[in-house]
N, CA and C atoms as a LAMMPS dump frame, in Angstrom:
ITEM: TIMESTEP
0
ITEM: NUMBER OF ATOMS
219
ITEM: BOX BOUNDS ff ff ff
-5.0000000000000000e+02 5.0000000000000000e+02
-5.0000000000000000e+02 5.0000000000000000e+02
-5.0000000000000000e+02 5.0000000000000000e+02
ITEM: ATOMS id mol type element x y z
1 1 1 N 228.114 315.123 -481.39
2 1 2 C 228.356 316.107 -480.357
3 1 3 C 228.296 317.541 -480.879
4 2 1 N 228.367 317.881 -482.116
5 2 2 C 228.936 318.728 -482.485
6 2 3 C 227.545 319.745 -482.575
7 3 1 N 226.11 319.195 -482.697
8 3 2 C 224.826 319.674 -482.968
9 3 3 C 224.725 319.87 -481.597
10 4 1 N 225.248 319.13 -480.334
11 4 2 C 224.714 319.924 -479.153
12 4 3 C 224.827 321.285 -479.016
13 5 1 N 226.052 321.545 -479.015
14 5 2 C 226.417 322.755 -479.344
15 5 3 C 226.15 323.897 -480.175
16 6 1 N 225.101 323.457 -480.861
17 6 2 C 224.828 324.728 -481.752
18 6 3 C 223.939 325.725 -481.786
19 7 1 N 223.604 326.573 -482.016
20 7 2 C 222.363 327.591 -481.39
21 7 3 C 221.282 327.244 -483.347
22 8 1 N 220.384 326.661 -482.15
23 8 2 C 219.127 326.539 -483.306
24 8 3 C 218.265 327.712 -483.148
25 9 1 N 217.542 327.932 -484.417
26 9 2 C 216.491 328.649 -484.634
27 9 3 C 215.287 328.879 -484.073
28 10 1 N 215.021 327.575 -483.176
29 10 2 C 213.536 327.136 -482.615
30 10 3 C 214.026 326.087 -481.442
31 11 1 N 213.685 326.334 -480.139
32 11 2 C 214.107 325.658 -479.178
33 11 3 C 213.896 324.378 -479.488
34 12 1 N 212.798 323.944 -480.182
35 12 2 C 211.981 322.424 -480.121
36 12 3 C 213.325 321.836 -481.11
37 13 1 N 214.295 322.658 -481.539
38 13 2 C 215.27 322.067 -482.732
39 13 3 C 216.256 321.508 -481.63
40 14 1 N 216.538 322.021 -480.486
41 14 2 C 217.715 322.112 -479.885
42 14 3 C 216.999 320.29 -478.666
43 15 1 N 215.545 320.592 -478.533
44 15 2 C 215.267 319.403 -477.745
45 15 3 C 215.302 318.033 -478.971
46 16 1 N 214.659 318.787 -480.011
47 16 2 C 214.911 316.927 -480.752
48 16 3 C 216.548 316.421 -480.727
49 17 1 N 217.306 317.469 -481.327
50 17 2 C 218.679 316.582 -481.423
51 17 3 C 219.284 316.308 -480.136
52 18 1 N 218.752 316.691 -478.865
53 18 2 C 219.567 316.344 -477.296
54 18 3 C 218.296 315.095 -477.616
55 19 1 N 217.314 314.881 -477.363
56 19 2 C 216.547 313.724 -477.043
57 19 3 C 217.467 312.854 -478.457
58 20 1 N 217.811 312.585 -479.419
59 20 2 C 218.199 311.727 -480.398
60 20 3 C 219.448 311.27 -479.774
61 21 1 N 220.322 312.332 -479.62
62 21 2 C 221.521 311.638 -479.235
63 21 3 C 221.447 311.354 -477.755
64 22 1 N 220.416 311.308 -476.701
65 22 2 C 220.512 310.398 -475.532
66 22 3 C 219.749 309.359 -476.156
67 23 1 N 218.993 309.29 -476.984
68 23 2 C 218.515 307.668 -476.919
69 23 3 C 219.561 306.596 -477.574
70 24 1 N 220.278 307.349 -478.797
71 24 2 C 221.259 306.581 -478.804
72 24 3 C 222.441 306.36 -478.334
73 25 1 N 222.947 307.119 -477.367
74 25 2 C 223.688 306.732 -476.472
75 25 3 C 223.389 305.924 -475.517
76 26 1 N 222.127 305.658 -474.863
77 26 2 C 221.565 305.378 -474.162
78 26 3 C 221.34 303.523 -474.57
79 27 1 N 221.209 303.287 -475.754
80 27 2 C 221.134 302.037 -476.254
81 27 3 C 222.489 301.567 -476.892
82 28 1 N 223.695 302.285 -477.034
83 28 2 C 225.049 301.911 -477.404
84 28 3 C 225.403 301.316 -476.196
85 29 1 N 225.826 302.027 -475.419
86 29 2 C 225.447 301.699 -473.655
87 29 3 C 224.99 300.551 -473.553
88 30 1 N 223.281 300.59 -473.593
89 30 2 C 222.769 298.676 -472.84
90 30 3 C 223.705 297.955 -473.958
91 31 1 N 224 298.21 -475.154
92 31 2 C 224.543 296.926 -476.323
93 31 3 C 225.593 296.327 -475.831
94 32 1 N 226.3 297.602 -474.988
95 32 2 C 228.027 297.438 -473.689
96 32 3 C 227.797 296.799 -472.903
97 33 1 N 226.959 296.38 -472.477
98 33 2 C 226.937 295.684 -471.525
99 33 3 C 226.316 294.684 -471.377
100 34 1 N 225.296 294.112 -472.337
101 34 2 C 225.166 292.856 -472.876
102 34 3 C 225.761 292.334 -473.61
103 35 1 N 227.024 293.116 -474.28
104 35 2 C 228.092 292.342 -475.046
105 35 3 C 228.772 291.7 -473.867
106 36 1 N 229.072 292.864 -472.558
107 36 2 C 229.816 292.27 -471.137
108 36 3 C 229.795 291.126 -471.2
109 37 1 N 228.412 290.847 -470.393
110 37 2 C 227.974 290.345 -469.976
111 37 3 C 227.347 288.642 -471.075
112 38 1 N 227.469 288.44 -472.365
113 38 2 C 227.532 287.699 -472.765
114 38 3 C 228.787 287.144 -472.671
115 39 1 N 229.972 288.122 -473.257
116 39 2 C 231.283 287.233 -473.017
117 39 3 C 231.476 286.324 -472.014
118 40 1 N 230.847 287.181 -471.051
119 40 2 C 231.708 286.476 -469.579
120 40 3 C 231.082 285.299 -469.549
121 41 1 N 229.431 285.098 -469.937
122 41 2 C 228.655 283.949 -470.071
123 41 3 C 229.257 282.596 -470.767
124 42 1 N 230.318 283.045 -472.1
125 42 2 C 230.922 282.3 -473.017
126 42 3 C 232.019 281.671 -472.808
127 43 1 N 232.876 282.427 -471.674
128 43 2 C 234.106 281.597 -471.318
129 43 3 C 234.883 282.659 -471.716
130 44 1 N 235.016 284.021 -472.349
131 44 2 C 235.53 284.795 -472.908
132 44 3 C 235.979 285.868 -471.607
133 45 1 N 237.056 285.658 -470.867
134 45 2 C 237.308 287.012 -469.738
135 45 3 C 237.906 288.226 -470.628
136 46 1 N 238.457 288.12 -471.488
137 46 2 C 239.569 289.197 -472.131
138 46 3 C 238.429 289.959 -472.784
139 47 1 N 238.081 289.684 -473.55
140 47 2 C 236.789 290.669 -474.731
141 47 3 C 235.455 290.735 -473.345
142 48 1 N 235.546 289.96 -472.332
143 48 2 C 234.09 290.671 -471.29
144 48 3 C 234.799 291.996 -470.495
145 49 1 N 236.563 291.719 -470.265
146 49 2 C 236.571 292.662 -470.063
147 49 3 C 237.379 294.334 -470.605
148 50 1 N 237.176 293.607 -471.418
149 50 2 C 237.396 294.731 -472.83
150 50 3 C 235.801 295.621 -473.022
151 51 1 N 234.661 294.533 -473.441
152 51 2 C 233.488 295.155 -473.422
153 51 3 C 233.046 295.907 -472.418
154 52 1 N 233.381 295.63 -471.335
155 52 2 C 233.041 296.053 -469.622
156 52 3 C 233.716 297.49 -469.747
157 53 1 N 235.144 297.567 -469.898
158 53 2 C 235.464 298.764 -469.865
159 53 3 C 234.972 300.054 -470.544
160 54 1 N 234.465 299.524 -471.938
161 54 2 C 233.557 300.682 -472.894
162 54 3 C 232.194 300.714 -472.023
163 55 1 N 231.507 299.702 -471.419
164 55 2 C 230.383 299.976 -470.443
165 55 3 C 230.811 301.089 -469.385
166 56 1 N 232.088 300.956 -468.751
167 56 2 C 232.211 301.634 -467.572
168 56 3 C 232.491 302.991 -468.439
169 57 1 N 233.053 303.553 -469.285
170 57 2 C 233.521 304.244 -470.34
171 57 3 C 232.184 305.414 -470.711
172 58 1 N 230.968 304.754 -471.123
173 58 2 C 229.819 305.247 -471.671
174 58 3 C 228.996 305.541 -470.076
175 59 1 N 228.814 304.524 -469.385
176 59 2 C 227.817 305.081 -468.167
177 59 3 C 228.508 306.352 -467.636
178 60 1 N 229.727 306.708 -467.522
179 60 2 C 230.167 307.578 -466.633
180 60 3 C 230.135 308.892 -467.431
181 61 1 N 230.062 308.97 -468.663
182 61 2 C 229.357 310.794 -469.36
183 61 3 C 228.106 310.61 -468.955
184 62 1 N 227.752 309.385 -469.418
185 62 2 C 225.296 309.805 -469.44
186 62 3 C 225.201 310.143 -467.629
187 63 1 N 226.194 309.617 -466.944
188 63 2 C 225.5 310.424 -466.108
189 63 3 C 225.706 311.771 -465.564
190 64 1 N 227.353 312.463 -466.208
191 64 2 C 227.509 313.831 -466.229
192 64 3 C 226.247 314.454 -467.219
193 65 1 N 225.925 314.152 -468.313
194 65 2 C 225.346 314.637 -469.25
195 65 3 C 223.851 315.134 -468.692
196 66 1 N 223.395 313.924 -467.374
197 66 2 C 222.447 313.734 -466.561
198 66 3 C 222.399 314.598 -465.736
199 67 1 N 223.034 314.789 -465.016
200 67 2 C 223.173 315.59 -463.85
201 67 3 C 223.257 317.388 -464.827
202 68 1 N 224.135 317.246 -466.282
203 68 2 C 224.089 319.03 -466.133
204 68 3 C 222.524 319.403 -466.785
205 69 1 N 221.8 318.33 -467.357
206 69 2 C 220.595 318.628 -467.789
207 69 3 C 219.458 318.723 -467.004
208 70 1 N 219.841 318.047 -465.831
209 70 2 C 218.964 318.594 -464.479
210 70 3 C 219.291 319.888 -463.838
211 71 1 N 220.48 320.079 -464.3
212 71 2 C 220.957 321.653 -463.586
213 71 3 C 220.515 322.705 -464.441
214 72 1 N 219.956 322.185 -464.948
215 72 2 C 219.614 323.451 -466.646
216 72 3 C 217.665 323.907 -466.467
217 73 1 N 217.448 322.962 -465.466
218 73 2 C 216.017 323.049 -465.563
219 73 3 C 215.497 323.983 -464.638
């Protein structure tokens, strides 16, 4: 988080590290929710919904993060 924030030298500096850290947020995320969603497959309710909650946890910034990067354009 801490590189979003920082004033780079060259705009193209400021788009690689926002494009890096949405893709990996973006895939921590799907991992949340195919962990969910396996538990629950396994017989496991407590850890699906343990995993579920870090799913609900992560979708709900990417899509603030979403919405202020459309407001920026």
């Amino acid at each position: 988080m801490p590189l979003l924030g920082d004033k780079h030298k060259l705009p193209m500096d400021s788009r690689v590290v926002r494009q890096v850290f949405h893709s990996c947020y973006h895939r921590v995320t799907g991992v949340a929710i195919a962990a969910s969603i396996g538990h629950a497959l396994a017989g496991r309710p407590l850890l699906s919904a343990c995993t579920g909650g870090i799913a609900l946890n992560l979708t709900r910034p990417a899509a603030v993060i979403w919405a202020v990067t459309q407001l920026k354009r």
